[in-house]
C-alpha positions in Angstrom: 61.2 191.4 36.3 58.3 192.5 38.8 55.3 190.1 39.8 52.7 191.9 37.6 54.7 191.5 34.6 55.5 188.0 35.0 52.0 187.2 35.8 50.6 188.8 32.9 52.9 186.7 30.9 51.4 183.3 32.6 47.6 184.1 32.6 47.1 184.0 28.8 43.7 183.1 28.2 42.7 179.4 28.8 41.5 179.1 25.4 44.9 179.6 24.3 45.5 176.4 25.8 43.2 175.0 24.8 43.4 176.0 21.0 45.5 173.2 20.2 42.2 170.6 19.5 41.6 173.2 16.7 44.5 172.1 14.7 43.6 168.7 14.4 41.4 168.1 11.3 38.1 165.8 11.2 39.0 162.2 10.2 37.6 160.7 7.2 34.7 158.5 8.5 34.7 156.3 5.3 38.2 154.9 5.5 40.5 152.9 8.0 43.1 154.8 9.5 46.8 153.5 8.4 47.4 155.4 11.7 45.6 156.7 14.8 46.7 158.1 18.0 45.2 159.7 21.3 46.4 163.1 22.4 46.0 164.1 25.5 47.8 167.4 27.0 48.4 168.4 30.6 50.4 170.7 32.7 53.2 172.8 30.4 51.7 171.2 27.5 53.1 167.5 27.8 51.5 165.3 25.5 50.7 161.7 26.3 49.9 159.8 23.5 48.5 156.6 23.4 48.1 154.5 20.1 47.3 150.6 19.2 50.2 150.8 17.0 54.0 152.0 17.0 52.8 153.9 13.3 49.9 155.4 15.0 52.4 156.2 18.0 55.3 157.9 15.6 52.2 160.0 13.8 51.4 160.7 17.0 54.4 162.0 18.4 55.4 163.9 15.2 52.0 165.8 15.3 51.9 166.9 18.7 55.8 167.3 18.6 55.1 169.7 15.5 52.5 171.8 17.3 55.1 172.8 19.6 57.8 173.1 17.2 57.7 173.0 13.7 60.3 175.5 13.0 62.7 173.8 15.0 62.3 170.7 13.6 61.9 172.0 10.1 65.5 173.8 10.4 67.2 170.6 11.5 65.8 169.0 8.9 67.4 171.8 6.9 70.5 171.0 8.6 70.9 167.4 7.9 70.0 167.5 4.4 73.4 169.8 3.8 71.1 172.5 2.4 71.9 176.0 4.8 73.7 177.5 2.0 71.1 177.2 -0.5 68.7 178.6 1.2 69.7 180.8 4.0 73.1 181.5 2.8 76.6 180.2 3.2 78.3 182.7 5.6 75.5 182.3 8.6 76.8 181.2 11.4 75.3 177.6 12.5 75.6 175.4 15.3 76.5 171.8 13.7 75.7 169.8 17.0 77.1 172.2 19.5 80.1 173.3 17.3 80.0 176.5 15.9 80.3 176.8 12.7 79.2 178.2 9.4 76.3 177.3 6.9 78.9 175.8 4.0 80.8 173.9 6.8 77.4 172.7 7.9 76.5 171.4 4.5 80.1 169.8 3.7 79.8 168.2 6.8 76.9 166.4 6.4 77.2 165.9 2.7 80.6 163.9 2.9 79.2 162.1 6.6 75.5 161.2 5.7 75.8 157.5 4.2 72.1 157.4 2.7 72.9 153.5 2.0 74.4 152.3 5.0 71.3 153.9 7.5 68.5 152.2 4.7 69.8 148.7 5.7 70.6 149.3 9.1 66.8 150.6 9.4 65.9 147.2 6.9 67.8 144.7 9.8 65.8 146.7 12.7 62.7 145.4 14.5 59.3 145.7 12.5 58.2 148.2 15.4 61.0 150.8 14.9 60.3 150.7 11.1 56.9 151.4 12.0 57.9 154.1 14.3 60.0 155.8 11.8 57.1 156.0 9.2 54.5 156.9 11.7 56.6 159.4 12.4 57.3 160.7 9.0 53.5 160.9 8.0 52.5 163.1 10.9 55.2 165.1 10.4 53.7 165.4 6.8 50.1 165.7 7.9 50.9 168.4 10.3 52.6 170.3 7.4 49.5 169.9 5.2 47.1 170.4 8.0 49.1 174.0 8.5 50.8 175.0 5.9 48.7 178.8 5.8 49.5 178.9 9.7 52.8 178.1 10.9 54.3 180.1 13.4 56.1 183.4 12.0 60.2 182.0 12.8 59.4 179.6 9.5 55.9 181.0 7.7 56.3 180.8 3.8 59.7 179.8 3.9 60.9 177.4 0.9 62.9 174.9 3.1 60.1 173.9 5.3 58.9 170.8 3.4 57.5 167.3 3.6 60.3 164.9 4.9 60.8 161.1 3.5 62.0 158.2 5.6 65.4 159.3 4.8 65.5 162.3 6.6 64.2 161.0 9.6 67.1 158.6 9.9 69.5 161.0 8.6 68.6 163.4 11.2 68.6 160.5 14.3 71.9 159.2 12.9 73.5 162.9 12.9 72.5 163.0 17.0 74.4 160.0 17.3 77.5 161.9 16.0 77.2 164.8 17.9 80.1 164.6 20.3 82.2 163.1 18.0 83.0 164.1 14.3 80.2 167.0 14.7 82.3 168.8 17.1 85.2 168.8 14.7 83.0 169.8 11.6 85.1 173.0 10.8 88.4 170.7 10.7 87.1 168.4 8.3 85.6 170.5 5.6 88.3 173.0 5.9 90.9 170.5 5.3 93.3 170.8 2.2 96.9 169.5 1.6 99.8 171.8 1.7 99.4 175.1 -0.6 102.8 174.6 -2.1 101.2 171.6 -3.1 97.6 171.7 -4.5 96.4 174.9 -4.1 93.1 174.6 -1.7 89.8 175.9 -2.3 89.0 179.1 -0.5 88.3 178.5 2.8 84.7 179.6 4.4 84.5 182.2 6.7 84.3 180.9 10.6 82.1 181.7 12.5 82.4 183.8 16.0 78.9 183.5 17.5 75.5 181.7 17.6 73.4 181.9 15.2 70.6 184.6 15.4 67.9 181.8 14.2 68.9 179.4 16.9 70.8 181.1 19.9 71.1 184.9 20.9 74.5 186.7 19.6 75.7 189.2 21.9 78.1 191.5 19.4 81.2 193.1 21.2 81.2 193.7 25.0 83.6 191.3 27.0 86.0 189.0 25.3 85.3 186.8 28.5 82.3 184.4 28.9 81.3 183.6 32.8 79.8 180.7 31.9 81.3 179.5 28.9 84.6 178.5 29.6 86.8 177.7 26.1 87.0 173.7 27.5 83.0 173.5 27.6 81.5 170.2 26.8 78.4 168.2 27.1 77.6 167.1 30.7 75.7 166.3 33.1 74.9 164.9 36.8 73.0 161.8 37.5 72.3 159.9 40.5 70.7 156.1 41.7 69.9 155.3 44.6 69.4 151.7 45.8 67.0 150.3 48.5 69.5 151.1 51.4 69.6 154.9 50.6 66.0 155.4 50.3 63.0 156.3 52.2 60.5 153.7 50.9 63.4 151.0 50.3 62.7 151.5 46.5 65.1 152.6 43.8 65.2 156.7 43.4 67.1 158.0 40.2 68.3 161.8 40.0 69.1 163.4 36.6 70.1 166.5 35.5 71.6 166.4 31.9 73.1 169.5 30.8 72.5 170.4 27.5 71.7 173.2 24.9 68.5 175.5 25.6 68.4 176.3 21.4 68.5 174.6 18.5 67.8 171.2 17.5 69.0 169.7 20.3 66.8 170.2 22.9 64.6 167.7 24.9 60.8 167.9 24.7 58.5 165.8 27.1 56.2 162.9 25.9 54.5 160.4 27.4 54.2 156.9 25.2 51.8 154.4 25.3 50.9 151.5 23.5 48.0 149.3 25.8 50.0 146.1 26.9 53.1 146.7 25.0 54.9 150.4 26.0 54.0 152.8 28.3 56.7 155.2 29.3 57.4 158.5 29.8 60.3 161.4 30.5 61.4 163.1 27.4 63.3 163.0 23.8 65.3 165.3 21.7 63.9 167.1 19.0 63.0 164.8 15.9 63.7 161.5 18.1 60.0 159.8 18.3 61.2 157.8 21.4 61.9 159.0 25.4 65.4 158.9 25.8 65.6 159.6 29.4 62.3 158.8 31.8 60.9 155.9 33.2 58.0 153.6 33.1 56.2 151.6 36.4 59.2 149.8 37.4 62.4 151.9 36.1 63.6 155.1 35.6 67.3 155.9 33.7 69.4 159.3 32.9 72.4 159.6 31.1 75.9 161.4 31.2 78.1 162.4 28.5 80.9 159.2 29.0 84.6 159.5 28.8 84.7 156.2 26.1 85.8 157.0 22.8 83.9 157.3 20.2 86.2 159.0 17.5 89.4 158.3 16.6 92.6 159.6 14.8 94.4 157.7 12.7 98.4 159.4 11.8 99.0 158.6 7.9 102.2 158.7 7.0 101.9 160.2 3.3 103.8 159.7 -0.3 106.5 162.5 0.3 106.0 163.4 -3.6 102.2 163.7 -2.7 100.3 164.6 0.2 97.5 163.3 -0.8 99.0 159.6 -1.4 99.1 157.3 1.7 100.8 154.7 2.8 99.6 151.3 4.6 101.7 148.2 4.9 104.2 150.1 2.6 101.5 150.4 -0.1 100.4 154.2 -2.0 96.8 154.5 -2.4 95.7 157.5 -2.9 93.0 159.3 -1.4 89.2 159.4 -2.9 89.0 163.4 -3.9 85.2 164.0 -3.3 84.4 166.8 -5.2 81.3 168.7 -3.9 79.4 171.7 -5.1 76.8 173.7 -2.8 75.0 176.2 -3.7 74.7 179.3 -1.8 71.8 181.7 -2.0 72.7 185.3 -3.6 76.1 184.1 -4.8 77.8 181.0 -6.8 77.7 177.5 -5.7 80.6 177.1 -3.8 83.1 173.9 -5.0 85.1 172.1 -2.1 87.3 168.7 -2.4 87.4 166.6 0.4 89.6 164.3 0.8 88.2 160.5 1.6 91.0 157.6 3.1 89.9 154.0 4.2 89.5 155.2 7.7 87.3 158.3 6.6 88.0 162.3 5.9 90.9 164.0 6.6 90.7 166.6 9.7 93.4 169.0 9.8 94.2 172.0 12.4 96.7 174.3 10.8 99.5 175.6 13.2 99.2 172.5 15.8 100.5 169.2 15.3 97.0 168.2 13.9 98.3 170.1 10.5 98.2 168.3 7.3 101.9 168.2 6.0 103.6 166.9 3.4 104.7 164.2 5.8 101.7 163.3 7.9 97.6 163.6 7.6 95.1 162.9 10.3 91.8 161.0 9.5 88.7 160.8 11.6 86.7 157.0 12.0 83.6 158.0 14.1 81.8 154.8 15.3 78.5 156.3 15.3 78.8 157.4 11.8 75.5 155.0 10.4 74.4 154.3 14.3 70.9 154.8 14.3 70.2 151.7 16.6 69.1 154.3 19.3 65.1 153.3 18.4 65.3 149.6 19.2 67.5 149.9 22.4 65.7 152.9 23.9 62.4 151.0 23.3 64.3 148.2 25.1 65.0 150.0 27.7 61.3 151.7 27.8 60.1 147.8 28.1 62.5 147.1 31.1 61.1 145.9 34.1 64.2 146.2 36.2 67.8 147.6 35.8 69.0 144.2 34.4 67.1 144.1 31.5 67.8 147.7 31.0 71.4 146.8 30.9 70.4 143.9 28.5 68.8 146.7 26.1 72.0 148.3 26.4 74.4 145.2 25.8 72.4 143.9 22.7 71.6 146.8 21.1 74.9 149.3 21.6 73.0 151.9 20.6 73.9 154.4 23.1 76.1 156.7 21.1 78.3 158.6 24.1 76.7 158.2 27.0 76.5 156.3 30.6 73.4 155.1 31.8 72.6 155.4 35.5 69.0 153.8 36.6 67.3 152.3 39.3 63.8 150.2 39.5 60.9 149.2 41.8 62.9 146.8 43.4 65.8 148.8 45.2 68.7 148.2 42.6 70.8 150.7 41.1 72.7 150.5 38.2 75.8 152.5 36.3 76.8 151.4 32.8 79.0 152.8 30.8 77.9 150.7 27.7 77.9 152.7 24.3 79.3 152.3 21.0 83.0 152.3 21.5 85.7 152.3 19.5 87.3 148.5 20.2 90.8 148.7 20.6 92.8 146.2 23.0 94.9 147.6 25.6 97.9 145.2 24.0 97.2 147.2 20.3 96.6 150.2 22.2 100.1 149.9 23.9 101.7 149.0 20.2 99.8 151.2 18.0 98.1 154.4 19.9 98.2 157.9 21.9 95.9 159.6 24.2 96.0 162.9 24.8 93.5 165.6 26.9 90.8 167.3 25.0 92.4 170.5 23.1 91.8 173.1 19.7 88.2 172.6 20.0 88.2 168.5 20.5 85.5 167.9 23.1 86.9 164.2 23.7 90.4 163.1 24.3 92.3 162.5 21.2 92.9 159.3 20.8 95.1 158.3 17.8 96.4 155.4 15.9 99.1 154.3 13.8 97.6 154.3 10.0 100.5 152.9 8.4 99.3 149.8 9.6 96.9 147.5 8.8 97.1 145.7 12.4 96.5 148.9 14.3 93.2 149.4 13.2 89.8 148.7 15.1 89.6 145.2 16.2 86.3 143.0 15.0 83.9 141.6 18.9 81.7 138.6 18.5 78.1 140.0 19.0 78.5 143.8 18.4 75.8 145.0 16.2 78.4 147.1 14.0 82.1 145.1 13.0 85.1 147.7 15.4 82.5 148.3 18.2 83.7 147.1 22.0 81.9 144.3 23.5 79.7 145.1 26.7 81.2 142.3 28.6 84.6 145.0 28.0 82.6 147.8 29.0 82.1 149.6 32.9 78.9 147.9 35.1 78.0 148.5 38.9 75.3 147.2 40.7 74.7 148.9 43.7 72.4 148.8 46.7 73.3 152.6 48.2 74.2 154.7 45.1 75.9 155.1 41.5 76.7 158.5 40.5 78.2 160.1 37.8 79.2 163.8 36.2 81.3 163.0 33.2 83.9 161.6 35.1 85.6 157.9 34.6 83.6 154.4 35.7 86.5 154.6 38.4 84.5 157.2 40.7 81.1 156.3 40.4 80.7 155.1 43.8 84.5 155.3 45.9 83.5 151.6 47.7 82.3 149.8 44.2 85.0 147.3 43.1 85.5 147.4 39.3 89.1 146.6 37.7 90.5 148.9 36.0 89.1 148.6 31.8 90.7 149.1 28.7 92.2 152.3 27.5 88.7 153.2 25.1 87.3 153.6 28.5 88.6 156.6 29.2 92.1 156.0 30.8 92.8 159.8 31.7 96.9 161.1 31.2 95.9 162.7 34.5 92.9 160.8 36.1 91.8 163.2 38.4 87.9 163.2 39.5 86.2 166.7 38.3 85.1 169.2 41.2 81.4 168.0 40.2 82.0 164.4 41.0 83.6 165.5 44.2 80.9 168.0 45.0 78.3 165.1 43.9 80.5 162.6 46.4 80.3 164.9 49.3 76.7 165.9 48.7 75.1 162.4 48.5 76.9 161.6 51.9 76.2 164.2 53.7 72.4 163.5 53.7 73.4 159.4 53.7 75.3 160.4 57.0 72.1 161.6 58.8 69.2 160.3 56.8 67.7 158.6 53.2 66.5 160.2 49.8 63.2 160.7 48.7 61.8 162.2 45.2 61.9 165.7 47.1 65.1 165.5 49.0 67.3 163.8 46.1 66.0 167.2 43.9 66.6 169.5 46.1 70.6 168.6 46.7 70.7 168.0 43.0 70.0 171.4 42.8 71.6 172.9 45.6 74.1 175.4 44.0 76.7 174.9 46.1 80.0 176.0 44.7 82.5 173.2 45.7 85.7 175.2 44.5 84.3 177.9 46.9 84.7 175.9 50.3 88.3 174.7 48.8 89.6 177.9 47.8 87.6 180.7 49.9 90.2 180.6 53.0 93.3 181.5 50.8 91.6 184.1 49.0 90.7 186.0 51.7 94.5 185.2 53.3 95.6 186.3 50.4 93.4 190.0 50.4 95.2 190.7 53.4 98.0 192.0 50.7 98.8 195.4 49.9 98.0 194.6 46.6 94.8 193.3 46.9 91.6 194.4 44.8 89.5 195.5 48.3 86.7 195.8 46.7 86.6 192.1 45.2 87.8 190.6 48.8 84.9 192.3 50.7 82.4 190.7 48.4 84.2 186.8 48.4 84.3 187.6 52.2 80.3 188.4 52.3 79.7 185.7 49.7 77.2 182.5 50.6 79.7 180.4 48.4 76.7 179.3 46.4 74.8 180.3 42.9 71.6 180.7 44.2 69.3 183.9 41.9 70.1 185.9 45.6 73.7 184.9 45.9 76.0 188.1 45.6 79.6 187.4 44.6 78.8 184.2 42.6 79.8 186.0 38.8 82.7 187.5 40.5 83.8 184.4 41.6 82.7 182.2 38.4 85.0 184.8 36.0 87.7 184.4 38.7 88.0 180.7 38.9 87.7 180.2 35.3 91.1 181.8 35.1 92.4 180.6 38.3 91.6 177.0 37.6 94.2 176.4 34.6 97.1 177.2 36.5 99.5 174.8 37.2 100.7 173.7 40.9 97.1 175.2 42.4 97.1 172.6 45.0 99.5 172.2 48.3 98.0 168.7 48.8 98.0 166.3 46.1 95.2 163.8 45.0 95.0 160.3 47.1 92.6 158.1 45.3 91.7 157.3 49.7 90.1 160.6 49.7 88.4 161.3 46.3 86.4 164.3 48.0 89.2 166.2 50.0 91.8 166.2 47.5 93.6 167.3 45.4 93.1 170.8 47.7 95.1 173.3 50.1 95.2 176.2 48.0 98.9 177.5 46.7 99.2 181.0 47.7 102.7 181.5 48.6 105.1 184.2 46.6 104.3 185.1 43.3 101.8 182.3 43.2 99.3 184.0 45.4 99.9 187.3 43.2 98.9 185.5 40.3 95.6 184.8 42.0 95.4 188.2 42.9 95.9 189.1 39.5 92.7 186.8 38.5 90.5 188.3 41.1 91.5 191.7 39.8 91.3 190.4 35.9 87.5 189.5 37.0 86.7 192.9 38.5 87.8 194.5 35.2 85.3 192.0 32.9 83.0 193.0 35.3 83.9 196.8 35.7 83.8 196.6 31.7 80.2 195.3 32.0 78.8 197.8 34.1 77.7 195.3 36.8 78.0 195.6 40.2 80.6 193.2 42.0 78.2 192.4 44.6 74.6 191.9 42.4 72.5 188.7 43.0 73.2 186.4 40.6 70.1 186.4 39.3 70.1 190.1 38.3 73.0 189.0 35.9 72.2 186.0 34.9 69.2 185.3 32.9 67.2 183.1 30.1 65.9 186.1 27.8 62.7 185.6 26.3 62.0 188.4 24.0 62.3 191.8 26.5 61.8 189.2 29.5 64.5 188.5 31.7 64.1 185.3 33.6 66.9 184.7 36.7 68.3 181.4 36.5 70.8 180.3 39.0 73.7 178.1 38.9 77.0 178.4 37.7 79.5 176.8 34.9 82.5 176.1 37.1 83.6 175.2 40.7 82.1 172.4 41.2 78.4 173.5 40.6 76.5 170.8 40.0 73.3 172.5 38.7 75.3 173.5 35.4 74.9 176.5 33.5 76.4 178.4 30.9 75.6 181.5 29.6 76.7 184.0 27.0 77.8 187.4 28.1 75.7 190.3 26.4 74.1 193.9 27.4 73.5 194.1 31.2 74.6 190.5 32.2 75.1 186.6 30.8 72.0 185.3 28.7 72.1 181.1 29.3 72.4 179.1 26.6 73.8 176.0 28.0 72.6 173.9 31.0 70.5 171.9 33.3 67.6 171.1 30.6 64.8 167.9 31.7 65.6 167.6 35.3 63.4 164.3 36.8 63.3 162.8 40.1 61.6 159.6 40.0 60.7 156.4 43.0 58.1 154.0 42.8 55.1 153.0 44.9 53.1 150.1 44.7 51.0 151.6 41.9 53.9 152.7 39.7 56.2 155.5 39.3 56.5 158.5 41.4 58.0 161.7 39.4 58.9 165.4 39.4 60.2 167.1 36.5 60.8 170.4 35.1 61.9 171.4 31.3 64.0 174.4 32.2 63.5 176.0 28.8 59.9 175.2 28.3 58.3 172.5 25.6 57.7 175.4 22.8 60.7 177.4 21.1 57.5 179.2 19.6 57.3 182.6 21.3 53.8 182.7 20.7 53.1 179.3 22.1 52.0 179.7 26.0 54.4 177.1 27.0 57.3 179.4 25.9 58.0 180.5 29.1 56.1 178.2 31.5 58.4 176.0 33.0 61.4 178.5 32.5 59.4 180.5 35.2 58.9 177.2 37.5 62.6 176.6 37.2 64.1 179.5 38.1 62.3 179.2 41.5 63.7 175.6 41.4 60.3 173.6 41.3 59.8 170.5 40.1 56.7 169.7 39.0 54.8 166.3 39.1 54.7 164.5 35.9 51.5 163.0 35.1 51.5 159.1 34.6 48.6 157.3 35.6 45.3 157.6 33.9 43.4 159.7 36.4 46.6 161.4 36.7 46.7 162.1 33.5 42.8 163.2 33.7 43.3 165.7 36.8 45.9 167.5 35.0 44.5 167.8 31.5 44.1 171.2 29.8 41.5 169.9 27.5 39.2 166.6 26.3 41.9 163.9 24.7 41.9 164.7 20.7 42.0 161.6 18.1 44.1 161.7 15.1 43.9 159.7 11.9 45.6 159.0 8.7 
């Protein structure tokens, strides 16, 4: 990408900025507003909206929301309402969550999961606010639709499925983020399940899927088998970081986060700043179709999350009628299972008919071949806790009212609403705070012990597989004074660290958030690991946060800047054996001269980091890698000492030489900056983005490989940094993938640009900050 072509993609005309007060229609001057809000947009097109009212704050939100992203939203809407098949077709490939699937597995999903009843009184017994939120929400969705209905962006123009939504949709759609790293990821095995053939003959099975789909994510047909940044165990994740009073600068609280998470589809964040005079003001940013900031801050806290290791989805092992597989038994009772008979109908062909099979704990899941098959001796059903959680409006507007990191873990305690999450914050004050307080599966270590199995993520499972005896009555989740929902684990059972230096975490257990904090060791739906080893990003994060605490404090700028420092900790660790090791005859010399040149980071101008990335995601799995085993003393330095005697160190070889072939295969160069590889496309522009998706690499990204190099699709997404002065919050942010999915939007590729040269920007928060940055005069909106 040359200069002159990227600047003629920034300098679109300022009225194209601007246009955006054009969409907004003249209120009716003869009628009260039901709703009103105040839209004011600055830098990259953030819009900070100010209302009276949380309806005039949801219409708000929805409008401006739907500016950027109509299509997006309208296709998740699309999604939710189990509706893929009918309109675009049942054989598409689709993302449900961030498991790929296909448009009939999409709609079965959702069709036997959605529970219409159970989220209408669960929205009836929340706060009169989030009500209000929801339905302001709903009618500016609406309102934008009318408003535009001749001039919606060309991804969605004249398309049936883009329609009004109701109050149902909205919760539908927040309820089915709440599930995404639970029974979404194992979509496919749930509405492909069937008893055994020799049985009941099942219904034909819908076609997988292999790729992304082309409406949400770029599909890169043949080339290399291999992904360099998409390793088959990828899973949500990211890296946050608090600091307390005694690691800062100004003696103030500083919180870090980088979530990693996808750049398409529905599930990507978009910046918003909230305000309701006297009662909310808060900024940061939401996901798509959320009307609330999910991770930001306000004048005396800011808050991230990481992906948790607590479960949120169980197993339960039915031990069936052996005349029928699809008879159960409990406390040496039959009942049969609830056949759920479901027809879909799919454009340009017949409705398709699928049973599902319902038991008392929820559907049957079934992976054929493994020992997650359905027999004629044993089933597997799935209980996700979040199934009907839609909670996530009260407590993150709990949280958005926090005036220090206690009351944010008060949010968090009464409300449960965080659906897989830890929380890591700090405030004005110089606290820090790590919680790992979510809705969790509660299950006593004593039932555990007597009734349940843990086993390490595997055929597709993002979370461990945790599994309980069905047969029995007794082994089933217990009931908490207090919880919101009946089977959720109380907070007081649940990880919390105050701190005064720092809390980290990056997807790893409560156990290494910070190596001095003393927390006792929690119940199994915590997380206990069969091999509880801290991943190379929590050492990395460890080493990193020392380092500069060894010589100095963190600011806003400095905490950023190691955040995002793309050093590969696998490379410092394994570097010295593999160039022992290239001394061999056997040795690919090529390879070796390029680890030996190699900066050991992921920076756009790093040559040897994709080598090494399709290396190590090979070498990593092997067994007995390390000389020197783990000592929970030294968190950072081990497990390490690379194994390289014998045939062990050929078998590395082998990997290094397995990686030159991908690459070979490829056409790229062995030693080509990372960046040249490695790219966000954006129609024919190529954007570098650095990072990496293994070793240790904190800034996260994954990409998909395709012609001339690896297109991301995976990674760091609203990266913050945020302090406080005496006047209120000090931030920088980027949105790696821009506010728009719109490719005619000017804020398509804005911050994608900003990010790859690792920038954060300031984020407006103040009034007059808010003024100096505007792009236009504030535009009011009515109902």
């Amino acid at each position: 990408m040359t200069s002159k072509t990227k600047s003629a993609e920034l300098s679109r005309p300022l009225a194209a900025l601007l246009a955006v007060s054009a969409l907004f229609p003249a209120a009716a001057a003869h009628a009260a507003p039901k709703a009103e809000a105040t839209i004011t947009r600055t830098q990259f097109g953030i819009p900070h909206i100010k209302a009276k009212d949380y309806r005039g704050l949801g219409f708000g939100i929805a409008y401006a929301e739907a500016q950027d992203n109509i299509c997006l939203m309208a296709d998740s809407y699309l999604s939710i309402s189990g509706e893929r098949s009918k309109y675009l077709g049942a054989d598409k490939p689709v993302w449900v969550g961030i498991a790929p699937a296909t448009n009939i597995d999409n709609d079965i999903y959702y069709s036997v999961m959605n529970d219409t009843a159970k989220l209408r009184a669960a929205l009836k017994k929340s706060s009169p606010e989030y009500r209000a939120l929801v339905d302001g929400w709903v009618a500016g969705y609406n309102r934008f639709l009318a408003d535009n209905k001749d001039k919606l962006p060309a991804e969605c123009a004249g398309q049936p499925w883009v329609r009004p939504i109701t109050r149902d949709d909205a919760v539908l759609s927040l309820n089915s983020f709440s599930m995404l790293s639970g029974s979404a990821t194992s979509a496919t095995k749930i509405t492909n399940a069937a008893p055994p053939s020799d049985v009941v003959a099942p219904a034909a099975a819908a076609p997988q899927a292999t790729g992304a789909p082309q409406d949400t994510m770029p599909v890169h047909p043949g080339g290399s088998d291999v992904s360099m940044t998409l390793p088959a165990d990828a899973k949500l994740g990211s890296n946050a970081w608090a600091f307390g009073g005694d690691a800062t600068t100004n003696g103030r609280g500083l919180v870090v986060g980088n979530p990693h998470f996808p750049w398409f589809g529905p599930n990507r964040f978009y910046q918003m700043h909230l305000t309701i005079p006297g009662k909310l003001d808060v900024a940061g940013a939401g996901i798509i179709n959320q009307p609330f900031v999910g991770i930001g801050f306000n004048k005396d806290v800011a808050w991230s999350h990481t992906v948790d290791t607590a479960a949120h989805m169980m197993l339960s092992k039915l031990a069936l009628d052996p005349s029928d597989p699809t008879v159960y038994i409990v406390d040496g009772k039959k009942i049969p299972m609830e056949r759920r008979q479901l027809r879909i109908e799919n454009k340009g062909g017949a409705p398709i008919e699928r049973t599902i099979h319902m038991t008392r704990y929820g559907p049957i899941i079934a992976v054929p071949g493994t020992p997650y098959a359905w027999t004629r001796e044993t089933a597997y059903a799935v209980t996700d806790v979040n199934r009907g959680n839609i909670r996530g409006g009260d407590g993150w507007l709990a949280m958005a009212r926090a005036r220090d990191v206690r009351e944010l873990r008060g949010a968090l305690a009464k409300n449960l609403h965080i659906p897989f999450l830890n929380t890591v914050a700090a405030d004005r004050h110089g606290d820090a705070l790590y919680a790992d307080i979510s809705a969790t599966a509660n299950v006593s270590a004593k039932r555990f012990a007597e009734c349940g199995s843990v086993s390490e993520p595997t055929m597709g499972f993002l979370q461990r597989l945790y599994v309980l005896d069905g047969s029995r009555s007794s082994c089933g989740l217990e009931k908490a004074k207090g919880t919101p929902e009946p089977g959720l684990l109380p907070a007081s059972d649940m990880a919390t660290i105050y701190r005064r230096d720092f809390v980290q975490n990056s997807n790893d257990s409560y156990r290494w958030t910070n190596p001095a904090a003393d927390i006792a060791e929690l119940g199994p739906m915590m997380g206990t690991d069969p091999k509880p080893l801290p991943d190379l990003r929590t050492r990395s994060a460890l080493q990193e946060i020392r380092t500069v605490l060894g010589s100095g404090k963190f600011d806003v700028d400095s905490g950023a800047a190691t955040m995002l420092g793309n050093k590969n900790f696998a490379a410092q660790l394994v570097l010295p054996g593999m160039l022992k090791l290239c001394k061999r005859p056997a040795a690919p010399g090529p390879a070796c001269d390029v680890l030996a040149k190699w900066d050991g980071k992921t920076e756009i101008d790093s040559r040897g980091a994709a080598l090494f990335a399709i290396f190590w995601g090979k070498a990593e799995t092997r067994p007995d890698l390390w000389t020197i085993p783990f000592d929970r003393k030294n968190v950072v330095g081990t497990p390490g000492g690379l194994a390289i005697e014998g045939a062990k160190g050929d078998a590395l070889l082998g990997d290094l030489a397995f990686a030159v072939a991908v690459m070979t295969a490829m056409g790229l160069p062995l030693d080509g900056p990372l960046g040249d590889v490695q790219f966000a496309e954006r129609g024919d522009l190529r954007i570098p983005i650095s990072g990496g998706p293994n070793g240790g690499v904190l800034n996260y990204t994954a990409a998909l490989p395709g012609k001339g190099g690896f297109t991301v699709i995976f990674g760091g997404s609203y990266i913050q940094s945020v302090t406080f002065d005496d006047h209120g919050p000090v931030a920088k942010a980027i949105l790696t993938y821009s506010q728009s999915a719109n490719p005619a939007s000017p804020h398509y590729v804005d911050q994608t640009w900003e990010y790859s040269k690792k920038k954060l920007h300031s984020y407006p928060f103040t009034e007059a900050e808010i003024a100096a940055k505007a792009l236009g005069a504030p535009v009011t909106i009515k109902e």
